[in-house]
N, C-alpha and C positions, 0 to 999 in steps of 0.2 A: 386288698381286693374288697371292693363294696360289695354287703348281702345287705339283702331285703328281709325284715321278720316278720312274723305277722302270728298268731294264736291269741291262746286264750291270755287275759292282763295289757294286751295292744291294740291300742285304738287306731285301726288304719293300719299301717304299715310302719317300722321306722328304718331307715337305712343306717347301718353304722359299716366304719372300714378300722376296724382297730389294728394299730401295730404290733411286728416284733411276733405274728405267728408263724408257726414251720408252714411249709410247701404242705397242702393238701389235708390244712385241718377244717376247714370248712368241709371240705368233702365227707368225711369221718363225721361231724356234728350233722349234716345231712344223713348220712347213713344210720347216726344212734336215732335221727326221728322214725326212723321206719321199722324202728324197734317197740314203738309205743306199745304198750304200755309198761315195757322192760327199757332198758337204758340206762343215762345218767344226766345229771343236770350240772350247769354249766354256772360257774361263776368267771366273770371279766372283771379285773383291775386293775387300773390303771392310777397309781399316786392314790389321792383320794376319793376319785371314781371309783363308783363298783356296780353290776350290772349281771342280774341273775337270768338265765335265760333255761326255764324248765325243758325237760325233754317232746312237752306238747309246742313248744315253737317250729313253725314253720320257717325255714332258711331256702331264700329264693337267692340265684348267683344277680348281682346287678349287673347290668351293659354298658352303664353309665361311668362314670369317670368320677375321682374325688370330689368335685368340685361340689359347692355348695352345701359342704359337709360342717358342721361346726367339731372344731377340734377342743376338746378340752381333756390336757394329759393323755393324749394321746388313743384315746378311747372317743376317735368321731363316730358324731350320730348327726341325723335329721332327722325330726320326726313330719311323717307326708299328713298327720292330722290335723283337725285345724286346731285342735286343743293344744296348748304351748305345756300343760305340764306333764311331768314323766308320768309314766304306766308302773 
């Protein structure tokens, strides 16, 4: 399932659909934001990808479909900014 993030460290928005997570952990990582400034913070890996995502990220659900997502190890992103490099 595609989310959209967005806070502090991201420029714009970037969309990722990463694999291989349970039923309804997005929802739980939504829910630890609305714990700010208690919670916990989020590491994503995938092979040599890795991908920190702090407790002040915003997690919007997408409506959109994979498509146009770059896959790499299985940890797709887009990023909607016009700057090509990572945050």
């Amino acid at each position: 399932m595609p989310v959209d993030l967005s806070g502090p460290g991201i420029l714009a928005t970037r969309r990722i659909a990463p694999k291989g997570l349970r039923a309804g952990f997005w929802d739980e990582m939504a829910a630890n934001g609305e714990l700010y400034p208690l919670g916990v913070d989020l590491l994503l890996v995938a092979g040599p990808e890795i991908m920190g995502l702090p407790r002040s990220t915003t997690i919007a659900f997408s409506s959109e479909s994979e498509s146009g997502l770059h896959e790499e190890n299985g940890l797709n992103q887009k990023d909607s900014s016009s700057n090509e490099g990572r945050s």
